[in-house]
C-alpha positions in Angstrom: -24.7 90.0 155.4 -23.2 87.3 152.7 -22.0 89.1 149.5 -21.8 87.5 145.6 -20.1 88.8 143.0 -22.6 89.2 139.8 -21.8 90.3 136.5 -24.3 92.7 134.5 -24.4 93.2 131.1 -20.1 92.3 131.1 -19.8 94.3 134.3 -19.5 93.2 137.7 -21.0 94.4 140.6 -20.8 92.9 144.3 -23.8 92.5 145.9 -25.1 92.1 149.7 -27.4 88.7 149.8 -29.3 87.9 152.6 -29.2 84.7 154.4 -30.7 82.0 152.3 -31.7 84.4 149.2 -28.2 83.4 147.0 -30.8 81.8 144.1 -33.3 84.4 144.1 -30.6 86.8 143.8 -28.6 85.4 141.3 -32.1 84.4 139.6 -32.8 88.1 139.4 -29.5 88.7 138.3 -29.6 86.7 135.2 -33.4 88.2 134.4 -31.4 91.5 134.4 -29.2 90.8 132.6 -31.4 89.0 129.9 -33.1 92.0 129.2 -30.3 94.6 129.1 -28.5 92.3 126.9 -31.6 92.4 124.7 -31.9 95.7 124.5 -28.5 96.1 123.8 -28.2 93.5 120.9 -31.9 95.7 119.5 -28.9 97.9 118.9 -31.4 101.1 118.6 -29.9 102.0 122.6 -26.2 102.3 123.3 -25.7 103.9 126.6 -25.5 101.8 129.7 -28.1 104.3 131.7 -30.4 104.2 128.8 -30.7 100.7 128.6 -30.5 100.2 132.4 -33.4 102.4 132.6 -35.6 100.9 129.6 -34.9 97.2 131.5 -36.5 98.9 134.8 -39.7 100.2 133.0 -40.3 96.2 131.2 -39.9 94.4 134.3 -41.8 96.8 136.2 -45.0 96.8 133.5 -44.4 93.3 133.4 -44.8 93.2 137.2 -48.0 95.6 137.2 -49.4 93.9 134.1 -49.2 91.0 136.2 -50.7 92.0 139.4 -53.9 92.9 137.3 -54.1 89.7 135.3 -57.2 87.9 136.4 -56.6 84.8 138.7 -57.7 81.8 136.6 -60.2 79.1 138.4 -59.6 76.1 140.2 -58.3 73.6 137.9 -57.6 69.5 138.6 -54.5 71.0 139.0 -55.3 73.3 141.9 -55.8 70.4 144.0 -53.2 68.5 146.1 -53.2 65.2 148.2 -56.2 65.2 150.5 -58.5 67.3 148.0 -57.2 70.3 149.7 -56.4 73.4 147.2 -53.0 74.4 146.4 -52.0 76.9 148.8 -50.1 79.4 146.2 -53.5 79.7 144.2 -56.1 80.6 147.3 -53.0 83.5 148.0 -53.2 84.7 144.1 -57.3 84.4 144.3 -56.9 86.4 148.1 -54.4 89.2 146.2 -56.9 89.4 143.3 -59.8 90.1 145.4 -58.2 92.3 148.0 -56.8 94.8 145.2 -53.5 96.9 144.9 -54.0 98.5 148.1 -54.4 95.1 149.9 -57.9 96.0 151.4 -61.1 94.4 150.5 -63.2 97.6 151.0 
């Protein structure tokens, strides 16, 4: 497995990447460290585990808050060459239906 060398809030941290994941790695590097370094700069939280932790619980709420939004309806924009629907959307609509535990009943 392919390592990168990342740097997190001024520290750096090697990494193991899997084969053709580089960009969403280092994508969900710099998202990281985004938010710690906003946290930081709040200056109301100094410690590195403090803010590391804090950074965990936003993503994660924004993740969940996410996963419950309500999937919007088709829009002209929804629909790609051949009047077929955009792919990504029926999977968001699928997910909505389905639920958290990925079951429709």
């Amino acid at each position: 497995m392919k390592q990168i060398e990342a740097t997190i809030l001024g520290q750096s941290y090697m990494l193991a990447c899997p084969p053709d994941g580089e960009a969403l790695l280092r994508e969900a590097v710099a998202i990281v460290d985004r938010e710690m370094s906003a946290i930081r700069d709040a200056g109301k939280v100094k410690a590195r585990e403090r803010i590391a932790v804090l950074t965990a619980l936003n993503l994660a709420y924004q993740r969940a808050e996410q996963a419950h939004a309500p999937v919007p309806a088709p829009t002209a924009n929804t629909v790609v060459a051949d009047g077929e629907m955009d792919v990504e959307h029926l999977i968001r609509r699928i997910d909505s239906v389905l639920g958290p535990n990925g079951q429709l009943l």
